[in-house]
TIVO-2410 file (N, C-alpha, C; in nm, 3 decimals):
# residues 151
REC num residu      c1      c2      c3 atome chaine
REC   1      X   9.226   1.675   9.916     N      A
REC   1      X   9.352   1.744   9.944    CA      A
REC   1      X   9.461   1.643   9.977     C      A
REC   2      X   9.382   1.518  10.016     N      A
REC   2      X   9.518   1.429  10.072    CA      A
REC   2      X   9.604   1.370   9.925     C      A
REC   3      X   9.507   1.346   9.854     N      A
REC   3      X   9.607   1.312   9.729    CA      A
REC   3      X   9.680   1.412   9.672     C      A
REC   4      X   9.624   1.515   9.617     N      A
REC   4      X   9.711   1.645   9.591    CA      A
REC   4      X   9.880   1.657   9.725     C      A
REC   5      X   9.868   1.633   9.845     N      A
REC   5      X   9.986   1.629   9.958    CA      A
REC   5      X  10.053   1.483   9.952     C      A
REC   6      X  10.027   1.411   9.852     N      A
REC   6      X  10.074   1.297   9.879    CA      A
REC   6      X  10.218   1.310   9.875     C      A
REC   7      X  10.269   1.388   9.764     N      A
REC   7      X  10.430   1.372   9.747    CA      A
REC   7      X  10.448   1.515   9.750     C      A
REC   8      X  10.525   1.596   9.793     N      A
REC   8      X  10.577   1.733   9.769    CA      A
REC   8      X  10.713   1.730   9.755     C      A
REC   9      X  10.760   1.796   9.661     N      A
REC   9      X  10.874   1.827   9.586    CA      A
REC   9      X  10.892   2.004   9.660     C      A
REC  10      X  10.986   2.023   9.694     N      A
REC  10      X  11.042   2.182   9.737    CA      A
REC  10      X  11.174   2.196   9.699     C      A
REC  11      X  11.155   2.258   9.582     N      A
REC  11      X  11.327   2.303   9.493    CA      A
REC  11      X  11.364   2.445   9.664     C      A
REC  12      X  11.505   2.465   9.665     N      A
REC  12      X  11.522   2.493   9.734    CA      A
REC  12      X  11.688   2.549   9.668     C      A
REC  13      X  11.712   2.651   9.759     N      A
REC  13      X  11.846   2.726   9.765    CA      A
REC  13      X  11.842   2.812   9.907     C      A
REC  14      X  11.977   2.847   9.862     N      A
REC  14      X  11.994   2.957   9.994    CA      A
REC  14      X  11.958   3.045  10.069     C      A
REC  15      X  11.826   3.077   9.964     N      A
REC  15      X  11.789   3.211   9.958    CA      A
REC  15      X  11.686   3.232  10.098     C      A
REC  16      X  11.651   3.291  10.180     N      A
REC  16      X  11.600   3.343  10.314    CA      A
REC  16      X  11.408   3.276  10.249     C      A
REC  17      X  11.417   3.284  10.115     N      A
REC  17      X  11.260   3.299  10.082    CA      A
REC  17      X  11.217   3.093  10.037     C      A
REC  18      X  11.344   3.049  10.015     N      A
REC  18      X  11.342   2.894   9.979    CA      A
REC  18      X  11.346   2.859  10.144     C      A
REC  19      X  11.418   2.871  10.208     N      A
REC  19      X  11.448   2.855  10.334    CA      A
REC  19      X  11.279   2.878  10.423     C      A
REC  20      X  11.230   2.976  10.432     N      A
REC  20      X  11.085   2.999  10.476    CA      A
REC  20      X  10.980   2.898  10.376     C      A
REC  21      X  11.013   2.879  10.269     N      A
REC  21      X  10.901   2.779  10.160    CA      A
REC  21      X  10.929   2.635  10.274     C      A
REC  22      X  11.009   2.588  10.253     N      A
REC  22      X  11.057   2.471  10.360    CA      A
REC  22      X  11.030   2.447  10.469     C      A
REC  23      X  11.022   2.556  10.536     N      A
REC  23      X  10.931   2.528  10.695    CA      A
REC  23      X  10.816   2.516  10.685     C      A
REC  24      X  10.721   2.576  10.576     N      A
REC  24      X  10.617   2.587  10.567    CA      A
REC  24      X  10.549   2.445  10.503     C      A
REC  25      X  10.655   2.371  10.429     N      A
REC  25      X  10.617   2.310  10.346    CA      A
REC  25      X  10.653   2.137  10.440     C      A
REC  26      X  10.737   2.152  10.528     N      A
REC  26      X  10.768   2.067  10.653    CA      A
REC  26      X  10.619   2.037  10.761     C      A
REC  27      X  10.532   2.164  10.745     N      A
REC  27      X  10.486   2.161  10.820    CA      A
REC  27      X  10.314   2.108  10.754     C      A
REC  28      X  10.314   2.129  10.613     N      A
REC  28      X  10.215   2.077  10.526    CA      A
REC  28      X  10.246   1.915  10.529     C      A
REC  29      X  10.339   1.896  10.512     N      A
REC  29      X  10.340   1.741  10.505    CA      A
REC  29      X  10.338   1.688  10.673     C      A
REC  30      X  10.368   1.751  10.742     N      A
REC  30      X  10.303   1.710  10.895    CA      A
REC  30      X  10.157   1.668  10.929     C      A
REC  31      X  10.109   1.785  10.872     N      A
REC  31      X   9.945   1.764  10.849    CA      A
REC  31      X   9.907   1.703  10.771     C      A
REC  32      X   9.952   1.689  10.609     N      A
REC  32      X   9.841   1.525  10.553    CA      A
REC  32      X   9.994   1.405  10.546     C      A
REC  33      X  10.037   1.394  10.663     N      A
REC  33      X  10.125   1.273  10.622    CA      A
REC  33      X  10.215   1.247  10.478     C      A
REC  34      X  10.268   1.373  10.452     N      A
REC  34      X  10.298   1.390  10.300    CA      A
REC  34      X  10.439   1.311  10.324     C      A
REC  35      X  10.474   1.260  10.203     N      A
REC  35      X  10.631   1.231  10.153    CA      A
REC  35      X  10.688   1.370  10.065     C      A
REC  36      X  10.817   1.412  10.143     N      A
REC  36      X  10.902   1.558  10.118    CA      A
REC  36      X  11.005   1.505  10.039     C      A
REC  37      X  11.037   1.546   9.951     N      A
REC  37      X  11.148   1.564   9.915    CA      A
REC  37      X  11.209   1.742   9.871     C      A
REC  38      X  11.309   1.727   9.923     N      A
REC  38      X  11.418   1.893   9.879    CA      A
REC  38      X  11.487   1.837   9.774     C      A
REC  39      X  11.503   1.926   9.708     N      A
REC  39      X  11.577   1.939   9.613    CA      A
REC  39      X  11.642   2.078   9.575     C      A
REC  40      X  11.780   2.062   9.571     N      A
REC  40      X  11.887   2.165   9.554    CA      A
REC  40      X  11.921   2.185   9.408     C      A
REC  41      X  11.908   2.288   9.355     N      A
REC  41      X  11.973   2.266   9.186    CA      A
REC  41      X  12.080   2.356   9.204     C      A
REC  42      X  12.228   2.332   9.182     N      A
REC  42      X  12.290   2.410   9.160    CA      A
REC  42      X  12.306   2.479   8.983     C      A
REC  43      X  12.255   2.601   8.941     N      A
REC  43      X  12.230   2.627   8.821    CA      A
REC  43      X  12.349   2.644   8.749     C      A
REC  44      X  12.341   2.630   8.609     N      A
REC  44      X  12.476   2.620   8.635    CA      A
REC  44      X  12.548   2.771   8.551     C      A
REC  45      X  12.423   2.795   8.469     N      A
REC  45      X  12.464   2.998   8.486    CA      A
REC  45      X  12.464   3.099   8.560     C      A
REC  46      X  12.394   3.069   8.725     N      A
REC  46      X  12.444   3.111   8.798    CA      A
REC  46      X  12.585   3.063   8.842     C      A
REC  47      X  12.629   2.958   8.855     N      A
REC  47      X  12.772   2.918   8.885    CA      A
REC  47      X  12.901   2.985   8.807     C      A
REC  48      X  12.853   3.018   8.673     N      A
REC  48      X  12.887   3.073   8.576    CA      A
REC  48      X  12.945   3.214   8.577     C      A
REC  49      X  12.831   3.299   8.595     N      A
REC  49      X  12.779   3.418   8.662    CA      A
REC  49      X  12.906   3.459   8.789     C      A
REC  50      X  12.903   3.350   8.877     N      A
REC  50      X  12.973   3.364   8.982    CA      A
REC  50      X  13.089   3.363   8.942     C      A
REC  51      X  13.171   3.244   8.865     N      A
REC  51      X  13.264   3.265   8.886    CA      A
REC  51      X  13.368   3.348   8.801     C      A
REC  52      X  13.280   3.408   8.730     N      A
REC  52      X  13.340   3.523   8.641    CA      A
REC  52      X  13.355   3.672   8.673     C      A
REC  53      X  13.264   3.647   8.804     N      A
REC  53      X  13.243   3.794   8.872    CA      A
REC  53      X  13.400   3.789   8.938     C      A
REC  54      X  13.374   3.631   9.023     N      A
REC  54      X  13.504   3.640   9.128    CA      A
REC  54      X  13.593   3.643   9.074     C      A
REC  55      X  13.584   3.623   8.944     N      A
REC  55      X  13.769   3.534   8.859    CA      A
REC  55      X  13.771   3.461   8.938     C      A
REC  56      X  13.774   3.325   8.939     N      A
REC  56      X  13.777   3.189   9.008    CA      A
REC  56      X  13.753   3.122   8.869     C      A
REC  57      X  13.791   2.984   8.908     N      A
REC  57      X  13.722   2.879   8.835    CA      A
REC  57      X  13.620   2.806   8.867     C      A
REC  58      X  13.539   2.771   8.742     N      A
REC  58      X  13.420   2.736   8.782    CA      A
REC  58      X  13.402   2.613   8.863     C      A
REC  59      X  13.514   2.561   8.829     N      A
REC  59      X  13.482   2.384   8.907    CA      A
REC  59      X  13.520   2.441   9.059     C      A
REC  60      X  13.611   2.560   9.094     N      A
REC  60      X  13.573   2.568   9.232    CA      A
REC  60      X  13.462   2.653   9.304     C      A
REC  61      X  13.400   2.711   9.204     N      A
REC  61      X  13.238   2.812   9.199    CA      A
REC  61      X  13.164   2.641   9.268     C      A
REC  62      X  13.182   2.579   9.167     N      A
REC  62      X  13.095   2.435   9.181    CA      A
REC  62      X  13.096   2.380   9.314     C      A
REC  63      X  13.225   2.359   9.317     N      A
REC  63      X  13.251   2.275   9.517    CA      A
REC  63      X  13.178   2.319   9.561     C      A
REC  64      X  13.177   2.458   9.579     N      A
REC  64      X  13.152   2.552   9.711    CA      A
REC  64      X  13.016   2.533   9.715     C      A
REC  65      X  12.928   2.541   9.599     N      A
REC  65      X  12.774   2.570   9.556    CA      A
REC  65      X  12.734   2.447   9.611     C      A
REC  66      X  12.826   2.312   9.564     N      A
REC  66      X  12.756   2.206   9.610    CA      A
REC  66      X  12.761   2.201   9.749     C      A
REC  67      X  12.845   2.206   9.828     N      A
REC  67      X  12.883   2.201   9.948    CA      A
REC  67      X  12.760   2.222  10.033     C      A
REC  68      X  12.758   2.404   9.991     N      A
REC  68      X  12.636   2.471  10.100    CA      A
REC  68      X  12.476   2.373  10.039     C      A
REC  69      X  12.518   2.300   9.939     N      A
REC  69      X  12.370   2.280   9.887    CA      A
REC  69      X  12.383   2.083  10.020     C      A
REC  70      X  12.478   2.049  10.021     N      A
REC  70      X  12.454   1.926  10.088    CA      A
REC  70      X  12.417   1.995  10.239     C      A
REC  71      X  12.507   2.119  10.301     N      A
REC  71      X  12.450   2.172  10.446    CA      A
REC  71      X  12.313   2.191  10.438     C      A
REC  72      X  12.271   2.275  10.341     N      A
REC  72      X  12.118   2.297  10.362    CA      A
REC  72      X  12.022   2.179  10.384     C      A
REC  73      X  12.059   2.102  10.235     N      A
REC  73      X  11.968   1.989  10.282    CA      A
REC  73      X  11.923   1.922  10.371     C      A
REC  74      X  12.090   1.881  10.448     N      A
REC  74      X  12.102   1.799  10.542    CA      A
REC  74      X  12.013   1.849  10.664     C      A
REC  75      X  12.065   2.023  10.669     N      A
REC  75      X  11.968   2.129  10.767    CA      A
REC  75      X  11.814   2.068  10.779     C      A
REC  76      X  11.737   2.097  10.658     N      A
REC  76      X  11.630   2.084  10.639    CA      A
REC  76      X  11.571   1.918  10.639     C      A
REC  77      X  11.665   1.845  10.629     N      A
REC  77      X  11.607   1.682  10.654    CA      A
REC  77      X  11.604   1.716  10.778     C      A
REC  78      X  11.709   1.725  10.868     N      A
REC  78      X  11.656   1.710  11.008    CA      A
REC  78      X  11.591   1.806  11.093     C      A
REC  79      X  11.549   1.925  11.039     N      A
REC  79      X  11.462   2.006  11.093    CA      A
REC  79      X  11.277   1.919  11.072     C      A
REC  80      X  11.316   1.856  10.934     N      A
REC  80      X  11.225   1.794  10.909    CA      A
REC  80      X  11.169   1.645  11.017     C      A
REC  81      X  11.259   1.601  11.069     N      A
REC  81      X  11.305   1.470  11.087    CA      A
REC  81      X  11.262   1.553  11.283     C      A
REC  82      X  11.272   1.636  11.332     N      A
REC  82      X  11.230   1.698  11.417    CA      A
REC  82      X  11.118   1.695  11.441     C      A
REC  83      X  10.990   1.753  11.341     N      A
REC  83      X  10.882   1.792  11.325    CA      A
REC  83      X  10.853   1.588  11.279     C      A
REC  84      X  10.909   1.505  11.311     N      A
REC  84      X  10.832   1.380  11.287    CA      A
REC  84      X  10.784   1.355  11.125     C      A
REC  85      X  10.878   1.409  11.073     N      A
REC  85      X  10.808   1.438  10.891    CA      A
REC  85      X  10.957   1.370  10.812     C      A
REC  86      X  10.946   1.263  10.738     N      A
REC  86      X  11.073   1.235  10.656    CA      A
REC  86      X  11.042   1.306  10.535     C      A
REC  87      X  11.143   1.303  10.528     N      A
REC  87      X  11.239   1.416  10.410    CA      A
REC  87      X  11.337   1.324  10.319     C      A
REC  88      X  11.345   1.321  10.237     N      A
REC  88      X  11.436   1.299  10.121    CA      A
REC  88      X  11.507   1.416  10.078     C      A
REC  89      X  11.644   1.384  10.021     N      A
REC  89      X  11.714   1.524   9.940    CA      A
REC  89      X  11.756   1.480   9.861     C      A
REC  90      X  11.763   1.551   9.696     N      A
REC  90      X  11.804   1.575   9.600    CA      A
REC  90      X  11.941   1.610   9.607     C      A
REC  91      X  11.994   1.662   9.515     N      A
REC  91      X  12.084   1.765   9.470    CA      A
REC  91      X  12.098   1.735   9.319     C      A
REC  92      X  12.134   1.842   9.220     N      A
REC  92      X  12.112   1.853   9.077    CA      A
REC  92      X  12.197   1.934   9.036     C      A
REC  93      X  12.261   1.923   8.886     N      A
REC  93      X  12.372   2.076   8.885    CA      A
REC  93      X  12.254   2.078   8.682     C      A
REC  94      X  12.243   2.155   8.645     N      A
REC  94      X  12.185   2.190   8.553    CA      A
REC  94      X  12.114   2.349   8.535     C      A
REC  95      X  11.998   2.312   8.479     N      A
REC  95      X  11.910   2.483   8.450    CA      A
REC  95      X  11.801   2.422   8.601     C      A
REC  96      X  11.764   2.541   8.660     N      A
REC  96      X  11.681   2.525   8.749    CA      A
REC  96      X  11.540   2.470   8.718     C      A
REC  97      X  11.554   2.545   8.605     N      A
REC  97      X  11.386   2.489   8.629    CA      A
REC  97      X  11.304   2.368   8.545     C      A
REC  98      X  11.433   2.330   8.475     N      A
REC  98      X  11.460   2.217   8.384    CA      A
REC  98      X  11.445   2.084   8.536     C      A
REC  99      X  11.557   2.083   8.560     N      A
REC  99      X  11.643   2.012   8.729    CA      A
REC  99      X  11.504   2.008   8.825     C      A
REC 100      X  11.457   2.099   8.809     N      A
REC 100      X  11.296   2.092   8.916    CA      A
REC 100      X  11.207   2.007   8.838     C      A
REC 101      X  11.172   2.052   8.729     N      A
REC 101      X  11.047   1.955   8.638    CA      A
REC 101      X  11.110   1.817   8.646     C      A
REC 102      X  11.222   1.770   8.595     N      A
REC 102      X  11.236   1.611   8.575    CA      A
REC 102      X  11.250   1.574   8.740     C      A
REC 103      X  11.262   1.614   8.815     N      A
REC 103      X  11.297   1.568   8.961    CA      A
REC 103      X  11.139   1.545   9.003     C      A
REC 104      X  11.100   1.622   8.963     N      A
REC 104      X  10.896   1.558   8.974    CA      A
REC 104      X  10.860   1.479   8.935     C      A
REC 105      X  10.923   1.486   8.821     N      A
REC 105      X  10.858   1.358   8.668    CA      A
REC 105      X  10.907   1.241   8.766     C      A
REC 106      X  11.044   1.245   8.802     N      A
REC 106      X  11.115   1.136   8.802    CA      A
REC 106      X  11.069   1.062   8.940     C      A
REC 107      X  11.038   1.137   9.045     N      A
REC 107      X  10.970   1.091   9.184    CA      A
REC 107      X  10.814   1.076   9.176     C      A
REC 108      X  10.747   1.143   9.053     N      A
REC 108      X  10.553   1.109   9.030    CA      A
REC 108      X  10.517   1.233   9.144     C      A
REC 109      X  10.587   1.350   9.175     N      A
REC 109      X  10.530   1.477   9.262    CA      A
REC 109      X  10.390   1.513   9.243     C      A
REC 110      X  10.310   1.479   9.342     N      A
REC 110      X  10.170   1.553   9.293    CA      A
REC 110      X  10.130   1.687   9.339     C      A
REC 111      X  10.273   1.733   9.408     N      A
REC 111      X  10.257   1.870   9.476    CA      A
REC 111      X  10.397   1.929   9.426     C      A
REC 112      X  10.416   2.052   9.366     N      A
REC 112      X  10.551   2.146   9.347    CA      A
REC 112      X  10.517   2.236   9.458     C      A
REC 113      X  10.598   2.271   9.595     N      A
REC 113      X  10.586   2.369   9.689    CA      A
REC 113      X  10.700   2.486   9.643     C      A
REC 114      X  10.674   2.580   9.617     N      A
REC 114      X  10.768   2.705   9.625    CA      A
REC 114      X  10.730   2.862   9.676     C      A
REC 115      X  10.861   2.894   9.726     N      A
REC 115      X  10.756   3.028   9.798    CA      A
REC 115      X  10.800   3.193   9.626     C      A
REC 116      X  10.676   3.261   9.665     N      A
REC 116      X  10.698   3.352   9.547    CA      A
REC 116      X  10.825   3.451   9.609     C      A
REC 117      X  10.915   3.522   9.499     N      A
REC 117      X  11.029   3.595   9.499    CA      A
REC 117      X  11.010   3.668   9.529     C      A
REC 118      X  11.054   3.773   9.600     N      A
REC 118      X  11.039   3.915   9.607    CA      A
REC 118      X  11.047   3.997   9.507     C      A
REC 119      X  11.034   4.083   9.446     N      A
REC 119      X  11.059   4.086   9.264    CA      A
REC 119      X  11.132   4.244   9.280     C      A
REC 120      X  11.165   4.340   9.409     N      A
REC 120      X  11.195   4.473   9.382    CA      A
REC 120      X  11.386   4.396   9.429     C      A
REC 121      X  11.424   4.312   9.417     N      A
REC 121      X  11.546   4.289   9.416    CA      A
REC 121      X  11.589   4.175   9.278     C      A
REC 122      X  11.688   4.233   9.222     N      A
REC 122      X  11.744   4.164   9.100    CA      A
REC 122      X  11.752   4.005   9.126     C      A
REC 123      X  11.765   3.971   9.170     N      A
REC 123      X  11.775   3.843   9.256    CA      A
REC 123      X  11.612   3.762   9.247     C      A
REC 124      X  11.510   3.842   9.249     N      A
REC 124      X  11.389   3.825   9.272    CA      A
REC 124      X  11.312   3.820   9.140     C      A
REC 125      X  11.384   3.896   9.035     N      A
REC 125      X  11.334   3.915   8.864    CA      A
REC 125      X  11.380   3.781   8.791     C      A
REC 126      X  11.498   3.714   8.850     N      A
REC 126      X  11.575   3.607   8.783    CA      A
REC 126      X  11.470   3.509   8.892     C      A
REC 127      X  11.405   3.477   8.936     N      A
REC 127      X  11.381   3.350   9.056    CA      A
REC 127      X  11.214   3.368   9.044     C      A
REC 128      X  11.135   3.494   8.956     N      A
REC 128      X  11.001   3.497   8.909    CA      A
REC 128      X  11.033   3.411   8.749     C      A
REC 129      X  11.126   3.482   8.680     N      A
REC 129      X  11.102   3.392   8.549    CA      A
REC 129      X  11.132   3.251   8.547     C      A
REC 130      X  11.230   3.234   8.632     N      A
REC 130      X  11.214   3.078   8.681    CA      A
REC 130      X  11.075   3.025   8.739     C      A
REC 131      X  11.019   3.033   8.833     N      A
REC 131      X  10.885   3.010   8.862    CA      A
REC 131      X  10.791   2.970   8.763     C      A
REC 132      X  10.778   3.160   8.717     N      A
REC 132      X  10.677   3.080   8.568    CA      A
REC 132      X  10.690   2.969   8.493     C      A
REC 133      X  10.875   2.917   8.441     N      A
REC 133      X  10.911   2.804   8.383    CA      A
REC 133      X  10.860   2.672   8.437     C      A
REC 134      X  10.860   2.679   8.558     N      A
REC 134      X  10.829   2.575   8.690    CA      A
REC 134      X  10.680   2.547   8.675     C      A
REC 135      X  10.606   2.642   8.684     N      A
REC 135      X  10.476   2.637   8.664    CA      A
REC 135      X  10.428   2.591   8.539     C      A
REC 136      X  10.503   2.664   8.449     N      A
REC 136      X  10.418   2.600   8.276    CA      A
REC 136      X  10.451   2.474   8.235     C      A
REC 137      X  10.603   2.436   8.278     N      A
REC 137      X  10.603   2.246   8.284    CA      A
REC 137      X  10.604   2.157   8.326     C      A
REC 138      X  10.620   2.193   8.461     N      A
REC 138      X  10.529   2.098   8.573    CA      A
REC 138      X  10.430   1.999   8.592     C      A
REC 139      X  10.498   1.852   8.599     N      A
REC 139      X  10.349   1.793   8.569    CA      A
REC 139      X  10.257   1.726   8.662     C      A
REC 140      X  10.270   1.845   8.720     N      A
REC 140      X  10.154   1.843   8.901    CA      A
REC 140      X  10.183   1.997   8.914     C      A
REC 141      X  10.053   2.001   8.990     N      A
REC 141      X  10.037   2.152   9.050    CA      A
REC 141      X  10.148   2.215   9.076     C      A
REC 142      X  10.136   2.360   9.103     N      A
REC 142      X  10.254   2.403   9.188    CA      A
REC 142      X  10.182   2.535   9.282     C      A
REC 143      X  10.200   2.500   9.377     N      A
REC 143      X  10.170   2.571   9.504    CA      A
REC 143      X  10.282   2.696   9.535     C      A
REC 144      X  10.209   2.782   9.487     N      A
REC 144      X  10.335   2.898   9.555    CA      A
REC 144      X  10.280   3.000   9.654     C      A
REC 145      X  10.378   2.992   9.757     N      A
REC 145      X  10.329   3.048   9.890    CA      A
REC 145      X  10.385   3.176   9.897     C      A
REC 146      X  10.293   3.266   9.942     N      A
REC 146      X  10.339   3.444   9.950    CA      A
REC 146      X  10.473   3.422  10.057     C      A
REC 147      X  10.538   3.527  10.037     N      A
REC 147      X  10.613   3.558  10.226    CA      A
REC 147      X  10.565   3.622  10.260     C      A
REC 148      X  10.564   3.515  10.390     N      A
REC 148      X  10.483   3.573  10.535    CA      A
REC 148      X  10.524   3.718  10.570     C      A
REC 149      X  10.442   3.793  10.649     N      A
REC 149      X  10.420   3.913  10.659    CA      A
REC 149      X  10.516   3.927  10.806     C      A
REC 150      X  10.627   4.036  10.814     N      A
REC 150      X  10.752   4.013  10.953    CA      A
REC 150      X  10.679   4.118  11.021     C      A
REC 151      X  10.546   4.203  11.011     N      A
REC 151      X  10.465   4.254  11.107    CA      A
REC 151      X  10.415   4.208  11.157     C      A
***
């Protein structure tokens, strides 16, 4: 198991369910001494998506996306950095699950950590077919963790 924890990769966003993958995954590399890295992809058809809903422009859809994506990180390095666990961060603007696979390739990840979507919210149908993508080209495992049960 210690080689499989050697490196963990945790793509990550805003979302309440990336946010819970991360603690969990803070706390795996506590226990086998893992090297973390986060990684943020800002996608860029969701950015797209967004800023056509808002009428905005996309390069300021972009700021904003990147912005919250440097808070989170930063969040999660030192939540990490708390728990005695270093952390590395990414950030990426591309297809998600493209931006996740080479960010593995490119660091030698022998662990992909992600937590599974909730799938009865639209939000959750777009972030399962990503997964599967994650999973079928991935070139290390990928660990996907249920959400925890709030009973």
């Amino acid at each position: 198991m210690k080689a499989l924890c050697e490196r963990l990769l945790v793509p990550i966003d805003a979302s309440e369910t990336a946010l819970a993958t991360a603690h969990r995954a803070i706390q795996i590399a506590g226990q086998y001494n893992s090297q973390l890295v986060f990684v943020f992809v800002v996608d860029e058809s969701v950015r797209d998506l967004m800023a056509r809903i808002a009428r905005r422009p996309a390069g300021d859809v972009q700021r904003e996306l990147e912005d919250t994506a440097r808070h989170t990180l930063g969040h999660l390095a030192r939540l990490a950095a708390r728990a005695g666990v270093a952390a590395e961060t990414a950030l990426r603007v591309g297809t998600m699950h493209a931006e996740v696979v080479a960010e593995a390739e490119a660091r030698g990840t022998t662990l992909v950590v992600v937590g599974r979507p909730l799938e009865h919210e639209l939000r959750g149908l777009y972030e399962s077919r990503v997964l599967r993508q994650i999973i079928e080209d991935a070139c290390c495992p990928v660990l996907v963790l249920k959400p925890e049960s709030t009973a």
